[in-house]
N, C-alpha and C positions, 0 to 999 in steps of 0.2 A: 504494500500500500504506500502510496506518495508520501510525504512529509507534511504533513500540515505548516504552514506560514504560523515563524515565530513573532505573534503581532502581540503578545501579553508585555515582549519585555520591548516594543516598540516607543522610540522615544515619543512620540507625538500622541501615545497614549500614556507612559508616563508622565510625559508634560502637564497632561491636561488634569492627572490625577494632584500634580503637586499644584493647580491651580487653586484658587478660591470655592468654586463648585464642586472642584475632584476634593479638596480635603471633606466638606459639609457632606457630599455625600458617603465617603471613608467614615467619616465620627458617627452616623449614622449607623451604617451597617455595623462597623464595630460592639456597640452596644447592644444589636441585636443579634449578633452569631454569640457574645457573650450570653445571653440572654437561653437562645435554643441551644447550646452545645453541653451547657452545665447540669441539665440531666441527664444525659446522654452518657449511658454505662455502658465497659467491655475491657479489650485489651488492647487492641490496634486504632489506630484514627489517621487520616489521611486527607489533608490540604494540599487543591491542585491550582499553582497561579496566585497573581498577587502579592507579591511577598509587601508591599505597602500593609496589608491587615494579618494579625494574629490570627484568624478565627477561630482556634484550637485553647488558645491562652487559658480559657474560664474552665478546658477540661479537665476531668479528672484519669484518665484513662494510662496508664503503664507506658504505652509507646505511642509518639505521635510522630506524624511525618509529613515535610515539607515538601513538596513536589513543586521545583521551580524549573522555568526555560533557560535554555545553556546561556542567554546575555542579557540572563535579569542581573542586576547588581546587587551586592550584597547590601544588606540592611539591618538593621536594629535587631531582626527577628532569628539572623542566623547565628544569634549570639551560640555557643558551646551547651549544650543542658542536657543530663542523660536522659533525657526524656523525648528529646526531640531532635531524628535524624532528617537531613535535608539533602535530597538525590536532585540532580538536573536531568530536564529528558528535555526531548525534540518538538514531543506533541505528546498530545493526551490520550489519542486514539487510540494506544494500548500500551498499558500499563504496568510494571514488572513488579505485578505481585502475584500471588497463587489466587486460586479461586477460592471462594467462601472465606478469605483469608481477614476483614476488613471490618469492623463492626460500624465507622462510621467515616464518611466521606462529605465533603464540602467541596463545593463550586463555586468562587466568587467571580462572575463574571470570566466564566468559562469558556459556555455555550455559545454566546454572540463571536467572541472570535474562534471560535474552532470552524474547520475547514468540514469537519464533517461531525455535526454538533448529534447527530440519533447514534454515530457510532461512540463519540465518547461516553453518551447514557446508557449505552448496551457495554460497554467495558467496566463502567462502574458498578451495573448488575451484576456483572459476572463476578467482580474481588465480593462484592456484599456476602456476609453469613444471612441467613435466614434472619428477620427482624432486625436485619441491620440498618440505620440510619441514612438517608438522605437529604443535603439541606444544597440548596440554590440560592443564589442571587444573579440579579439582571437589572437590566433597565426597560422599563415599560412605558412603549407603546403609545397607548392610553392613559395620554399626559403633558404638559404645556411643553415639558421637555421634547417629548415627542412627537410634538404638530411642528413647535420652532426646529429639530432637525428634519425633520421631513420638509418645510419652506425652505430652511437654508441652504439646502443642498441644492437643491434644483437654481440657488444661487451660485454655487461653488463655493460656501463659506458654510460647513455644519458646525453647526455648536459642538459636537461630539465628535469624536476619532471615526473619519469616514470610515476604517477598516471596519467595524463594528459592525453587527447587525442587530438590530431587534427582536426579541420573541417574546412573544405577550405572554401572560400565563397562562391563559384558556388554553392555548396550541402547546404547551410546557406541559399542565396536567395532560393531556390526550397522549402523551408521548410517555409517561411516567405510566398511566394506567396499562400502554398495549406491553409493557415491561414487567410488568406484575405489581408496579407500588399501588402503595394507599395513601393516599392526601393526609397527611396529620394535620399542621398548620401551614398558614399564610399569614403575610402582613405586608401593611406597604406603609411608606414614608417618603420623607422629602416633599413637600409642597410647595414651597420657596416656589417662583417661578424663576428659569433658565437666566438667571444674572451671572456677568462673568465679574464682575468686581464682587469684595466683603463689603462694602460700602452699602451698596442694594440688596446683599441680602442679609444684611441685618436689619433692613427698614424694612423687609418682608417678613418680617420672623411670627407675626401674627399668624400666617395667614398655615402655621401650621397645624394649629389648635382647630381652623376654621377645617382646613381641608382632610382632618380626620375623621368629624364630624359631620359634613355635608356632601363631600364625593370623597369618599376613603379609597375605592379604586383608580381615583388617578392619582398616586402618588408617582412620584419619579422614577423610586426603586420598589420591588416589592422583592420578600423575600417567603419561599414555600420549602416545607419541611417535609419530607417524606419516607414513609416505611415498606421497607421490599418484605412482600408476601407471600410463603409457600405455600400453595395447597397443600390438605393432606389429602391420600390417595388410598382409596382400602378395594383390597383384591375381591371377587368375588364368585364363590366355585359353579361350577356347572350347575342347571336347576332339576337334572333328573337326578342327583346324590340325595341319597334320602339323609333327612335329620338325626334318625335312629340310631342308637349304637348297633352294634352286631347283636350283640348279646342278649340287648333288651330285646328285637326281634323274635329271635331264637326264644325267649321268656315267652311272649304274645303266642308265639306261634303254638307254643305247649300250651297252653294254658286254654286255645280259643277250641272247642270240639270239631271235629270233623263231621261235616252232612257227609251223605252217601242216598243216592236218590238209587232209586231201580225202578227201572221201565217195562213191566212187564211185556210181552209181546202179545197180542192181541189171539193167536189162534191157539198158543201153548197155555196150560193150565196155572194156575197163580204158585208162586213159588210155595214149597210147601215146609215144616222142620223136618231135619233127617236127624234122628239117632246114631251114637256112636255107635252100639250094636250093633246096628243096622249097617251103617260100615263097613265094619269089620269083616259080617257074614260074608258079604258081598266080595269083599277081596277075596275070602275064602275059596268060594264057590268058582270063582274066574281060574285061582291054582286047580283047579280037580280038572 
């Protein structure tokens, strides 16, 4: 399979991340992966991308692991700690761990640049154990953010890192379900509208409290929590196997009397008793 384009550790999306809107939306999600990750029990944990956010930090779990692109630059977050190993790969599309091997896995702004975004959600199926965690973040869609880059482009100026792509959540869950998860939680944030200076978006800062309360789905980011789910599977024997032990059969079968009909024939006379005497003579009589 091709390499997927390393565009996480791309400067013009790290740029935009150490911008004024790239941090507000970072302090954001950060409080919220703290938020989901900190119930989240096992022994392995796995962060793909991003190394700008922790989102592992609030866990509790034995081993956690950074999975970053070969020309992200190092940060705060690859400090030394036995707890947290940091691998670089090429792309996310397949992943060097064992299967079931994973109990929870994070995406922060994966999806939108992966080259092949159903294959990295069928790779991260695959490491999950059964009930193991899945949590996303993105940018959505269905948001001021996302009407001003869809206008600005078709200017040749987007507010966001043209690499990007969009994926709402509605088309996120429908991809998560044909894979086996269950929706746990959602949430969205960020209401500010698309200001590139701190200047405006501290004079917006109202309009958070508003936008959680009166259109909560269009926030900017929204982030969805999810649990992979095995069926269980029960065998079921042929329907002509009787329920019966042997045994108990064999019991019934002693126990239940035997009929015995006799049909007389119609021209011969009605069966009649024969004496044992009677017998006997008989045999007699046939020797002479």
């Amino acid at each position: 399979m091709e390499s997927a384009p390393i565009i996480s550790g791309n400067t013009d999306w790290r740029d935009w991340l150490a911008s004024p809107p790239g941090r507000y939306i970072l302090d954001w999600e950060q409080g919220q992966f703290d938020a989901a990750v900190a119930d989240v029990f096992g022994f392995y944990a796995l962060q793909c991308g991003l190394p700008q956010l922790d989102c592992l930090r609030a866990n509790r779990m034995p081993s956690r692991v950074h999975a970053r692109f070969l020309d992200d630059v190092a940060d705060q977050h690859d400090a030394p700690d036995a707890s947290v190993t940091t691998v670089r790969l090429a792309h996310f599309e397949e992943l060097p761990f064992d299967s079931q091997s994973l109990d929870l896995v994070v995406l922060p702004h994966v999806l939108e640049f992966a080259q092949d975004p159903h294959q990295v959600l069928r790779e991260v199926e695959r490491v999950l154990r059964p009930e193991g965690r899945l949590i996303v973040s993105g940018m959505n869609p269905v948001s001021l953010w996302g009407v001003r880059q869809v206008a600005l482009r078709r200017l040749s100026q987007p507010f966001l890192p043209s690499q990007g792509g969009f994926i709402g959540p509605p088309r996120l869950r429908d991809w998560l379900k044909l894979l086996g998860f269950e929706l746990d939680r959602g949430r969205y944030g960020c209401y500010r509208p698309p200001c590139r200076t701190q200047q405006w978006l501290d004079r917006t800062a109202f309009m958070e409290k508003m936008g959680d309360r009166w259109w909560p789905i269009c926030g900017a980011i929204y982030l969805v929590s999810a649990i992979k789910r095995v069926r269980g599977m029960r065998l079921i024997g042929p329907a002509w196997r009787s329920k019966i032990p042997a045994r108990a059969r064999a019991r019934v079968g002693a126990a239940t009397p035997q009929r015995v009909s006799i049909v007389p024939n119609a021209r011969s006379e009605p069966p009649r008793a024969v004496a044992l005497s009677d017998t006997c003579s008989d045999a007699s009589a046939a020797e002479e």
